[in-house]
Backbone as JSON, one array per atom type, in Angstrom:
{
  "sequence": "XXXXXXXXXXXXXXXXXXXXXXXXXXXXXXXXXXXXXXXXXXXXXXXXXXXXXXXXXXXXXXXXXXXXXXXXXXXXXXXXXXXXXXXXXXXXXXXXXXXXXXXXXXXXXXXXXXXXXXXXXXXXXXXXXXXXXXXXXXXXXXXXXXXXXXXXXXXXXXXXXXXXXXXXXXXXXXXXXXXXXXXXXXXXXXXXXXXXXXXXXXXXX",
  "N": [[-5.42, -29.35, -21.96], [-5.68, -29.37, -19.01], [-3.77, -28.15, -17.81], [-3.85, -25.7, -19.29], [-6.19, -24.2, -18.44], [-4.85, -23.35, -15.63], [-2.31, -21.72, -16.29], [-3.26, -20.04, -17.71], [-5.64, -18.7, -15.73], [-3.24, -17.8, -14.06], [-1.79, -15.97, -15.29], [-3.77, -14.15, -15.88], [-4.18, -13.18, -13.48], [-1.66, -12.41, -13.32], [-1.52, -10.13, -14.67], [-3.97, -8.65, -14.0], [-3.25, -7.39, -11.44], [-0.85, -6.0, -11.89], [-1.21, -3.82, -13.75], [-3.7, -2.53, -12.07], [-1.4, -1.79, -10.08], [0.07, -0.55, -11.58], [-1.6, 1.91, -11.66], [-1.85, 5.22, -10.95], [0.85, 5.26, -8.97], [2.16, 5.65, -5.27], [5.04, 6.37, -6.08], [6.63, 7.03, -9.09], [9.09, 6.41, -9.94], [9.93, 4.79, -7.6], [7.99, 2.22, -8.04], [8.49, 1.52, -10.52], [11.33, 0.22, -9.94], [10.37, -1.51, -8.09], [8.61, -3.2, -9.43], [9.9, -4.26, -11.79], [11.78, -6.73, -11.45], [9.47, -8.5, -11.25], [8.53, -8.33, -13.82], [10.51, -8.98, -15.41], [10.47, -11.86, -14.11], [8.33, -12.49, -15.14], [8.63, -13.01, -18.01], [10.56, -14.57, -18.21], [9.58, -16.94, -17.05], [7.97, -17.42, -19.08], [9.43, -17.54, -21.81], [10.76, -20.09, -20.77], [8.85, -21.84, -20.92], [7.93, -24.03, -22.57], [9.93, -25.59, -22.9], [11.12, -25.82, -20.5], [9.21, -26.55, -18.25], [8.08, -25.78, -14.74], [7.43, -27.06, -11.71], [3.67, -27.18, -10.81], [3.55, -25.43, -7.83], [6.06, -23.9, -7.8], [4.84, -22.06, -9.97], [2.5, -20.82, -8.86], [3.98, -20.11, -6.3], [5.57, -18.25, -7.39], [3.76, -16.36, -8.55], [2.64, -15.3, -6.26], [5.14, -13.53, -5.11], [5.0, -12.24, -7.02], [2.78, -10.58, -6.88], [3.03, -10.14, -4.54], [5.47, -8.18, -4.98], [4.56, -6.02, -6.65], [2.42, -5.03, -5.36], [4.2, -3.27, -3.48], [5.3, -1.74, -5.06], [3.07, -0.6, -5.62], [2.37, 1.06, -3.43], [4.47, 1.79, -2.01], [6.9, -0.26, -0.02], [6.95, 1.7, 2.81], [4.86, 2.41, 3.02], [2.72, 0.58, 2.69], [-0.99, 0.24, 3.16], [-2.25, -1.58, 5.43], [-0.61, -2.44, 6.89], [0.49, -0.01, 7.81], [-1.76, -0.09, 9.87], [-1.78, -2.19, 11.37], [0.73, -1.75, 12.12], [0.16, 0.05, 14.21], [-1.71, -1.24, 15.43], [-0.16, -3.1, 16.96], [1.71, -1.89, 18.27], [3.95, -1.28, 16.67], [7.56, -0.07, 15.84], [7.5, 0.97, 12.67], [6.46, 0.21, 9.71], [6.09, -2.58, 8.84], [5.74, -3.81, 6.45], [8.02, -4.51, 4.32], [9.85, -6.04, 5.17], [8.38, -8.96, 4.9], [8.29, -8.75, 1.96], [10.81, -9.51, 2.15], [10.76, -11.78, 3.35], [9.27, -13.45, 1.89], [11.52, -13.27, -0.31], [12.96, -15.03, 0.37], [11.47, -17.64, 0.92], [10.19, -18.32, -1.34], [12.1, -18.8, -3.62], [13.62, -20.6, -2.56], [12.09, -22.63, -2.95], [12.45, -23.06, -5.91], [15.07, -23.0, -5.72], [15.9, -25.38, -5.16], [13.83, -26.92, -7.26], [15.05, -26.82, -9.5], [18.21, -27.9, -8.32], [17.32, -30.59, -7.88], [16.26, -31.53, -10.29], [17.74, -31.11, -11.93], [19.92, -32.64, -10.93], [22.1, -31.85, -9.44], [22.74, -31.93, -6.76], [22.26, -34.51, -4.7], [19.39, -36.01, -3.46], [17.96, -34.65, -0.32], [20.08, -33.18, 2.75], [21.88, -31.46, 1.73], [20.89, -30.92, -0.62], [18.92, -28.97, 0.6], [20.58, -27.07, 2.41], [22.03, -25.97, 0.18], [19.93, -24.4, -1.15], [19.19, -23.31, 0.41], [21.29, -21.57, 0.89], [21.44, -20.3, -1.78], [19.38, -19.06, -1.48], [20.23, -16.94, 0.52], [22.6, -15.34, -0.77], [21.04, -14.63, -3.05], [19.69, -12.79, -1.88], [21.42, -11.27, -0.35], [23.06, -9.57, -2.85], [20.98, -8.47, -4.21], [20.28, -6.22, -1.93], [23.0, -5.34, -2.44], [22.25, -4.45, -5.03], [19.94, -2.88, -4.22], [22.0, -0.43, -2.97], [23.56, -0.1, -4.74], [21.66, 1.45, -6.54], [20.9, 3.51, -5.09], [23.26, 5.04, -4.88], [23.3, 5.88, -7.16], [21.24, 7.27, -8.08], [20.92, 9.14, -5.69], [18.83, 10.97, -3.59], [16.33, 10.11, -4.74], [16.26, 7.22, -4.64], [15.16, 6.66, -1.84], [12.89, 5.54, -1.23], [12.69, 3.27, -2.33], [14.99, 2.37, -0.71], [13.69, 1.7, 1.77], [14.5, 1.96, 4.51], [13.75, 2.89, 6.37], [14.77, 4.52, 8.62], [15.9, 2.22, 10.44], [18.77, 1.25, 11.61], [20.06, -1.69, 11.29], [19.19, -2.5, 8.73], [19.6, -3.81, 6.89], [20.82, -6.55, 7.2], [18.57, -7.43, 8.57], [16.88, -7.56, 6.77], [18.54, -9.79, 5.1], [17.9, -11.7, 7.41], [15.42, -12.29, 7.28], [15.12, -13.74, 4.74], [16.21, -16.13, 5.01], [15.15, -16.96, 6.7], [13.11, -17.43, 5.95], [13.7, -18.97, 3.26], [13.95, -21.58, 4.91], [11.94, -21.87, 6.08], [10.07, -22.17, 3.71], [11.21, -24.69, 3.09], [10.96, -26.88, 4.81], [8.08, -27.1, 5.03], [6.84, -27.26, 2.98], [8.48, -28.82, 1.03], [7.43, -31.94, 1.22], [5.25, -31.66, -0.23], [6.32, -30.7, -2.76], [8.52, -32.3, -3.69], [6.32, -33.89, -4.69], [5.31, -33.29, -6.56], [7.66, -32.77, -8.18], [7.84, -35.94, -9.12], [5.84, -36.29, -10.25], [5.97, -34.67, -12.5], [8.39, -35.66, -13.56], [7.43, -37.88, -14.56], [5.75, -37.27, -16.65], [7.82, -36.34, -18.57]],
  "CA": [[-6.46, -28.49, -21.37], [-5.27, -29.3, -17.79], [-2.5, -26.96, -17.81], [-4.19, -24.4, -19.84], [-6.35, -23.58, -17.77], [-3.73, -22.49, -14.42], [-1.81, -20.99, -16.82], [-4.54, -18.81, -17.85], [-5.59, -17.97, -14.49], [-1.73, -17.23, -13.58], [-1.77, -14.79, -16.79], [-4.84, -13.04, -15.62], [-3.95, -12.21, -12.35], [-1.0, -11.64, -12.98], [-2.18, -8.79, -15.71], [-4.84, -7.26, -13.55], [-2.34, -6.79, -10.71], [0.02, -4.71, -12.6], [-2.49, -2.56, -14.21], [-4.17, -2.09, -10.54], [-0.46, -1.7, -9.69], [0.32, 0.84, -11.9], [-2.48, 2.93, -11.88], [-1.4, 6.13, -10.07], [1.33, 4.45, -8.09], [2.61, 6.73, -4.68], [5.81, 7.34, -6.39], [6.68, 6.49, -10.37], [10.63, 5.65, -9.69], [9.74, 3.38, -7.09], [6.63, 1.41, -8.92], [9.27, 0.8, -11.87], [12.11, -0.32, -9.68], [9.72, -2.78, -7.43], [8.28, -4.3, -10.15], [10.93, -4.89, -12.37], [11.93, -8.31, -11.24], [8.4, -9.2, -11.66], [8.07, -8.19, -15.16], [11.66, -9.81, -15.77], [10.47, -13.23, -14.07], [7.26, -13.13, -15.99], [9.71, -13.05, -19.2], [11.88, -15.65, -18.03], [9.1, -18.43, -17.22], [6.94, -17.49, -20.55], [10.1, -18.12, -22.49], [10.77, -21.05, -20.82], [7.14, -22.42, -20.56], [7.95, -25.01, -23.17], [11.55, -26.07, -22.66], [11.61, -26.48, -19.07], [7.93, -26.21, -17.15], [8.27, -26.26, -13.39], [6.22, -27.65, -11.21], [2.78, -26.31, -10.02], [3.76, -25.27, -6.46], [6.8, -23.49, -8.1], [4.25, -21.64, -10.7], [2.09, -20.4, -7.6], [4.99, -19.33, -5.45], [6.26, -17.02, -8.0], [2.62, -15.16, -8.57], [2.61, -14.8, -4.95], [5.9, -12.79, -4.96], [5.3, -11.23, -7.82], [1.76, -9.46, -6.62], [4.07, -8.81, -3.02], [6.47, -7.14, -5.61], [3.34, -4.93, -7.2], [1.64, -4.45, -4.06], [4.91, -2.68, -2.74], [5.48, -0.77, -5.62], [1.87, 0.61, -5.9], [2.13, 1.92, -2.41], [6.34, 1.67, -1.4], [7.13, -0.76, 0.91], [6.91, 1.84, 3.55], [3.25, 2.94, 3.31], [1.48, 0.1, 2.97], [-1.46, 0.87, 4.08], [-2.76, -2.34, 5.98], [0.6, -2.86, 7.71], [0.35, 0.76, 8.98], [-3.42, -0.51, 10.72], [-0.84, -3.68, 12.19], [1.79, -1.04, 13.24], [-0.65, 1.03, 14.92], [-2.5, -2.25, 16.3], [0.51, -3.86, 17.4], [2.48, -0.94, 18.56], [5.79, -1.59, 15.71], [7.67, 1.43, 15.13], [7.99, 0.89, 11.15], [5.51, 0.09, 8.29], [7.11, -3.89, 8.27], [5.54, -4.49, 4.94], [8.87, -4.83, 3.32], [9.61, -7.85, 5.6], [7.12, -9.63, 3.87], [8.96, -9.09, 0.81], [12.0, -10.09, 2.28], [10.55, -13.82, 3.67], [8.99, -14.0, 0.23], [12.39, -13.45, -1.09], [13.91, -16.65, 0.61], [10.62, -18.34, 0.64], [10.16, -19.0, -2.54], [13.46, -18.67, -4.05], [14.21, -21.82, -1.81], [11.78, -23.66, -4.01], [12.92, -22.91, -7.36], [16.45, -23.57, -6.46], [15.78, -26.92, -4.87], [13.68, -28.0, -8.34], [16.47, -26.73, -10.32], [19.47, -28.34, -8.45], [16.91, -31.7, -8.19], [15.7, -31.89, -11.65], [19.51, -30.94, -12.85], [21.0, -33.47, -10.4], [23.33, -30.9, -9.27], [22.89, -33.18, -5.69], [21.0, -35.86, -4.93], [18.2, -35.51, -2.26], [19.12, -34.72, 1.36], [20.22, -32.23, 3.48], [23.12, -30.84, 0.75], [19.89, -29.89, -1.26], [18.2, -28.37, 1.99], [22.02, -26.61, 2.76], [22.54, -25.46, -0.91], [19.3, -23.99, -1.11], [19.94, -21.71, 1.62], [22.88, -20.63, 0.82], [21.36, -19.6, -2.81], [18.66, -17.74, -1.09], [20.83, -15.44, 0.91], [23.09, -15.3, -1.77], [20.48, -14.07, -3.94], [19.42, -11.44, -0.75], [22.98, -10.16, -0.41], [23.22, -9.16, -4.2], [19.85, -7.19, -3.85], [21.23, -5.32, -1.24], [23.96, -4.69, -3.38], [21.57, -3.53, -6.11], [19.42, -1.33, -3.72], [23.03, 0.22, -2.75], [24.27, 0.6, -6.17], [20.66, 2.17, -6.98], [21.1, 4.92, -4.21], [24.25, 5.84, -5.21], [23.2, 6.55, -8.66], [20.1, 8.28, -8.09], [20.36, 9.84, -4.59], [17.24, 11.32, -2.72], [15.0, 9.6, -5.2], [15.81, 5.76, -4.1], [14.92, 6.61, -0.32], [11.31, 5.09, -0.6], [13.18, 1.84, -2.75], [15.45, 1.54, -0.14], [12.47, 1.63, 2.62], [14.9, 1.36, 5.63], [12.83, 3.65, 7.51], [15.15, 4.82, 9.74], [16.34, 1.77, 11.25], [20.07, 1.09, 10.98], [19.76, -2.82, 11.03], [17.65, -2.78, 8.03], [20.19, -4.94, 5.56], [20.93, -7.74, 8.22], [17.48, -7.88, 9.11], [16.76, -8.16, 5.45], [18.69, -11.36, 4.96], [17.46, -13.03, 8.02], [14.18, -12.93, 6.88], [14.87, -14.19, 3.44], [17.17, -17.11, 5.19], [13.7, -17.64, 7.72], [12.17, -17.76, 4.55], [13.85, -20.25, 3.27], [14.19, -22.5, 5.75], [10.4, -22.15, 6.63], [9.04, -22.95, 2.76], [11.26, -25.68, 2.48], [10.62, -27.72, 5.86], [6.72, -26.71, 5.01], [6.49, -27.29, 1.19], [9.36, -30.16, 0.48], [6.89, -32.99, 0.71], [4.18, -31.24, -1.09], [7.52, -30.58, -3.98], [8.92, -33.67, -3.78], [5.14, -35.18, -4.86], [5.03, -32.83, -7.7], [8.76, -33.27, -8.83], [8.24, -37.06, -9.52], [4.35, -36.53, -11.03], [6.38, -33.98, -13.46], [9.26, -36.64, -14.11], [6.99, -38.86, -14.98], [5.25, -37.09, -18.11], [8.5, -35.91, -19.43]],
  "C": [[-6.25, -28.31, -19.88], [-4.72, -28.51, -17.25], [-3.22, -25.69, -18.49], [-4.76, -23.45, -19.03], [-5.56, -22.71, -16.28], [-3.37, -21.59, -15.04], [-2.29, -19.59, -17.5], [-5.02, -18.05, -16.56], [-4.59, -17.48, -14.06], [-1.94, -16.07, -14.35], [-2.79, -13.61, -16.28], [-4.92, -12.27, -14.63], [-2.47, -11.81, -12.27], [-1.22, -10.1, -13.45], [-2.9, -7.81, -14.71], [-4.29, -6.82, -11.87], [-1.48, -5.71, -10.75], [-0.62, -4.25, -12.81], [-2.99, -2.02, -13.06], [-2.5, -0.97, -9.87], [0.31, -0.12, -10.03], [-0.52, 2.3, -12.08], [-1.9, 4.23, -10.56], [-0.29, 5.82, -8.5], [1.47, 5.84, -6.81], [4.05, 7.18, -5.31], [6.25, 6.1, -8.16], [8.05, 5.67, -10.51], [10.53, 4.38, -9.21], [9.4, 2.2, -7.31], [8.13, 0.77, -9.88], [10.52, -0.02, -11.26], [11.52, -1.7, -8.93], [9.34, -3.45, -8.34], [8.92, -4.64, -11.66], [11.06, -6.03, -12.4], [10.84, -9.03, -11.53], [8.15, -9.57, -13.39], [9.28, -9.26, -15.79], [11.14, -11.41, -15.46], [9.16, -13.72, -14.59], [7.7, -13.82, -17.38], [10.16, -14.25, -19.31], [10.66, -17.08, -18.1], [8.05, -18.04, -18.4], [8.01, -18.26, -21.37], [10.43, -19.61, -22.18], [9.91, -22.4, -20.88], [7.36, -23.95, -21.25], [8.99, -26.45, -23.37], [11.21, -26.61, -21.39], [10.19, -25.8, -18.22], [8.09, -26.6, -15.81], [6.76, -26.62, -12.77], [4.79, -26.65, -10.63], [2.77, -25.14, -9.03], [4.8, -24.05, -6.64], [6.09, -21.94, -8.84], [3.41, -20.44, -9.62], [2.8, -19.29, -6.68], [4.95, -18.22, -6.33], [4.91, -15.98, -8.57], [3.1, -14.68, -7.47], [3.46, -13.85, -4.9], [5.84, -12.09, -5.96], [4.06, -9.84, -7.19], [2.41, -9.08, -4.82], [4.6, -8.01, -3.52], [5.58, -5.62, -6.0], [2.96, -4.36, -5.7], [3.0, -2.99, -3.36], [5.15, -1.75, -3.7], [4.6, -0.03, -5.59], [2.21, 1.69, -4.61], [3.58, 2.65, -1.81], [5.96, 1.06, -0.03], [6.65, -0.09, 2.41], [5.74, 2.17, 3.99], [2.38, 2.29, 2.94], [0.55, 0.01, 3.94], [-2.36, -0.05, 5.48], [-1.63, -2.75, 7.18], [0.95, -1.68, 8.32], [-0.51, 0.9, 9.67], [-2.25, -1.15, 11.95], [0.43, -3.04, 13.08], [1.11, -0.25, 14.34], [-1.54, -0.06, 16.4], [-1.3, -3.07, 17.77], [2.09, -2.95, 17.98], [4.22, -0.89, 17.91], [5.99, 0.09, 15.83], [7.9, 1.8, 13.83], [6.46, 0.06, 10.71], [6.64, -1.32, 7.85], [6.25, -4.34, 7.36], [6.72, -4.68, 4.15], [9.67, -6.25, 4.38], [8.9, -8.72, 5.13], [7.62, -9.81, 3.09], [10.31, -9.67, 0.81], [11.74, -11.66, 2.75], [10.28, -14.08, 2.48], [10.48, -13.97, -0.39], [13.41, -14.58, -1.25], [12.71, -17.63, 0.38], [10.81, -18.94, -0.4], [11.07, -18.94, -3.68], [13.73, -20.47, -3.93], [13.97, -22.65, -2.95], [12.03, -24.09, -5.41], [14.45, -23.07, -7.49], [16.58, -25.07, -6.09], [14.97, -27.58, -6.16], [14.47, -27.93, -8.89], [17.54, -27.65, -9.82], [18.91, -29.86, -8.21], [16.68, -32.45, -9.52], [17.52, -32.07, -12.42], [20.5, -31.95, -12.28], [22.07, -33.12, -9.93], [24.13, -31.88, -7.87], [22.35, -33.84, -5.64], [20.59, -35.47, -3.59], [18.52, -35.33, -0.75], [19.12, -33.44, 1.73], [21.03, -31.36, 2.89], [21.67, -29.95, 0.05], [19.07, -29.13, -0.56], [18.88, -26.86, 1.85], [22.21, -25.54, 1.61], [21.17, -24.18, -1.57], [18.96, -22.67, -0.45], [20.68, -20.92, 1.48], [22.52, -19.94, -0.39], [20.64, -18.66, -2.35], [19.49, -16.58, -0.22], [22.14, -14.84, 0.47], [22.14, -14.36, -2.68], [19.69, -12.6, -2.99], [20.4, -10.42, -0.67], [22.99, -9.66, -1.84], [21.86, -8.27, -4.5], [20.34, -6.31, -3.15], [21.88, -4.63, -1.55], [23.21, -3.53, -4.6], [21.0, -2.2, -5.67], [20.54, -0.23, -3.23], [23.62, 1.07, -4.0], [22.83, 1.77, -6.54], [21.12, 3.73, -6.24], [22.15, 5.57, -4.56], [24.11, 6.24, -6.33], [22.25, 7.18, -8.68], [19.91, 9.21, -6.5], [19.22, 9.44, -3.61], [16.25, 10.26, -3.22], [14.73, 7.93, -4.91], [15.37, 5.44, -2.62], [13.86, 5.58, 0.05], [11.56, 3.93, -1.26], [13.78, 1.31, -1.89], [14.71, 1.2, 1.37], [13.26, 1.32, 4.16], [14.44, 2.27, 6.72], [13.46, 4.12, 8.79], [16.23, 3.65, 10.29], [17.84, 0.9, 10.59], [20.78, -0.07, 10.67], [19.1, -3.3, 9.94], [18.45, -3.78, 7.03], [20.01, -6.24, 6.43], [19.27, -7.86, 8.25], [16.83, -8.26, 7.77], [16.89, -10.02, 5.16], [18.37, -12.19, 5.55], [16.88, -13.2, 7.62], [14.27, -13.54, 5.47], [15.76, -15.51, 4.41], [16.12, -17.52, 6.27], [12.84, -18.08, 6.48], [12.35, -19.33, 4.02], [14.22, -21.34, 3.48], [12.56, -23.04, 5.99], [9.86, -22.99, 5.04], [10.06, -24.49, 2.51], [10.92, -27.44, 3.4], [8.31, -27.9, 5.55], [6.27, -27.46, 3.84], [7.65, -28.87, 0.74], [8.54, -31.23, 0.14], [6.07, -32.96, -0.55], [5.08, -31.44, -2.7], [7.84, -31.63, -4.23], [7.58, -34.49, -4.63], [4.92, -35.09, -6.38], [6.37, -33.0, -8.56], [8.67, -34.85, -9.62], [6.97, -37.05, -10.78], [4.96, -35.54, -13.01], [7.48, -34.45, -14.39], [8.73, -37.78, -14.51], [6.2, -38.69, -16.53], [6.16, -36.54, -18.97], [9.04, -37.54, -20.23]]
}
């Protein structure tokens, strides 16, 4: 019953996100390419729900990035509309809501490859699993990149508002830092918190 309930609340928001999400998105291409990965990593931890349950903290993270993923599709990265208040407030020259999605993309990446290469023993605890962690997250940034590249070239005009670089000609690089600030920041932030839940989760298997 402990678990049921999160898992139920996870389920529910994730549901009435998408639906919100898709309701009249600003563009239909976009909507389906942003939240893709979401729908895919809803897939991935349902199937595995029973096999291999990650920890809480892990469970959490990956809502979080999934309703950043929705949120950007409903509107496209470049017109969200609270982050053009913040450009306006804070005199930016860009709509940096897709920064956001790019710290979330190292953020919490970080965490899911540090339970994985802990739980799997890939290393043993330390600065290698810190190191290796990093390196998957902008690893897994560069190969996006790649995707939003390959996308454009196969559809043209119509991936402009997927690839949201608004002009500015730095926009890949500046990409990966923030996923490599990302995850550097959740794992100096979040490790202990992980670490507390890794052992509480090795202990009821």
């Amino acid at each position: 019953m402990s678990q049921t309930l999160p898992r139920l609340a996870w389920a529910a928001v994730f549901t009435l996100v998408l639906i919100w999400s898709a309701i009249d998105p600003k563009d239909g291409f976009t909507w389906f390419l942003e939240v893709l990965p979401a729908l895919i990593g809803a897939v991935i931890l349902l199937v595995t729900l029973k096999r291999y349950p990650l920890t809480p903290l892990a469970y959490q993270l990956v809502l979080v990035h999934c309703v950043i993923l929705m949120v950007g599709g409903h509107y496209t990265y470049a017109e969200v509309p609270l982050f053009d208040t913040l450009a306006e407030w804070f005199d930016w020259e860009r709509n940096n809501y897709d920064k956001v999605g790019h710290l979330a993309q190292g953020f919490i990446p970080a965490i899911l490859a540090r339970e994985i290469f802990l739980r799997n023993q890939v290393v043993r605890p330390g600065g290698w699993v810190f190191f290796l962690s990093v390196c998957f997250c902008l690893a897994f940034s560069a190969f996006y990149e790649l995707i939003e590249w390959w996308v454009a070239l196969g559809t043209g005009e119509d991936a402009e508002a997927f690839l949201g670089t608004q002009g500015y000609v730095w926009d890949t690089q500046s990409d990966m830092m923030w996923a490599m600030i990302g995850a550097i920041a959740s794992q100096l932030l979040l490790g202990r918190v992980h670490d507390g839940q890794l052992k509480a989760l090795s202990s009821q298997a």
